[in-house]
DRENDO-1510 file (C-alpha; in Angstrom, 1 decimal, always signed):
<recs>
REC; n; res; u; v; w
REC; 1; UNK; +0.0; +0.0; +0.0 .
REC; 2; UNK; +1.1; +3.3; -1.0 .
REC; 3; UNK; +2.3; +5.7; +2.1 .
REC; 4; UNK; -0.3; +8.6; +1.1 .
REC; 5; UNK; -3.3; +5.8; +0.9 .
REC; 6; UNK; -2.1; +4.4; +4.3 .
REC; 7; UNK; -2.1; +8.0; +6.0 .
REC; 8; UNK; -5.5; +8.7; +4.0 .
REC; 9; UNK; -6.7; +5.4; +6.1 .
REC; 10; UNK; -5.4; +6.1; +8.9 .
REC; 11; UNK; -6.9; +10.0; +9.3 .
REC; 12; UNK; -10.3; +8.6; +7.7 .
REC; 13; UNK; -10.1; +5.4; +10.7 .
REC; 14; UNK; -9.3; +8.5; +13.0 .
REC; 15; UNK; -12.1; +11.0; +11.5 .
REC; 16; UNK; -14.7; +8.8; +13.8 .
REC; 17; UNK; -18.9; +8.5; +13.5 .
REC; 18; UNK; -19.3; +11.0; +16.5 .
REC; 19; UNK; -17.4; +13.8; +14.3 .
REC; 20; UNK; -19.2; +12.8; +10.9 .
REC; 21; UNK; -22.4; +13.0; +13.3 .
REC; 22; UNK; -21.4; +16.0; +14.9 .
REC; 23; UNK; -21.0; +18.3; +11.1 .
REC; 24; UNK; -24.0; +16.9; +10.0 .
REC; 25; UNK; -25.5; +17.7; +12.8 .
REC; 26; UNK; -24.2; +21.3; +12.6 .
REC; 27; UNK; -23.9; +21.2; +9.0 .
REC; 28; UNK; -28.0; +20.6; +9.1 .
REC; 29; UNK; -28.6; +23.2; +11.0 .
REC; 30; UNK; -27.0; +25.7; +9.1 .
REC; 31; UNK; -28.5; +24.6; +6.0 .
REC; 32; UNK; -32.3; +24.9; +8.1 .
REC; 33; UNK; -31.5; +28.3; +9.7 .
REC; 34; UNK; -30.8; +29.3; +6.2 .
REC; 35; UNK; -33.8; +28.1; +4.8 .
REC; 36; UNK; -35.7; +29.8; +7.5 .
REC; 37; UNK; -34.0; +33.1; +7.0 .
REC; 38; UNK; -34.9; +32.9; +3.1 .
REC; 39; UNK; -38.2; +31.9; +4.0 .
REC; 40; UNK; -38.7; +35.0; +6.3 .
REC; 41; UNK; -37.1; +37.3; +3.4 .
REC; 42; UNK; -39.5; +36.0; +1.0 .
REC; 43; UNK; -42.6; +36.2; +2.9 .
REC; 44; UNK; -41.5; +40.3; +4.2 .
REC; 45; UNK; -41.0; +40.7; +0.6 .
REC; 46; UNK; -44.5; +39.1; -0.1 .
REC; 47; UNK; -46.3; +41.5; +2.8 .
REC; 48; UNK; -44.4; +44.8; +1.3 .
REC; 49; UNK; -45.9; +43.6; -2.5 .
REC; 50; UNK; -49.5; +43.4; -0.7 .
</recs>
């Protein structure tokens, strides 16, 4: 096995589920703030055309 591939493993064997968990986690709540912050824009925008 080639030296980068075995350092790849061994930082992906190190990278465990509680981080991968952890940025989705944060990761999804970034993407729903941001959903709720458009949502907000778009219905202000909505009120100001009525």
């Amino acid at each position: 096995m080639p030296m980068e591939e075995l350092a790849a493993a061994s930082s992906v064997s190190s990278f465990t589920c509680l981080d991968t968990l952890y940025c989705y986690a944060v990761l999804r709540k970034a993407d729903l703030s941001l959903r709720f912050e458009q949502r907000t824009m778009r219905m202000a925008a909505w009120v100001d055309d009525h």
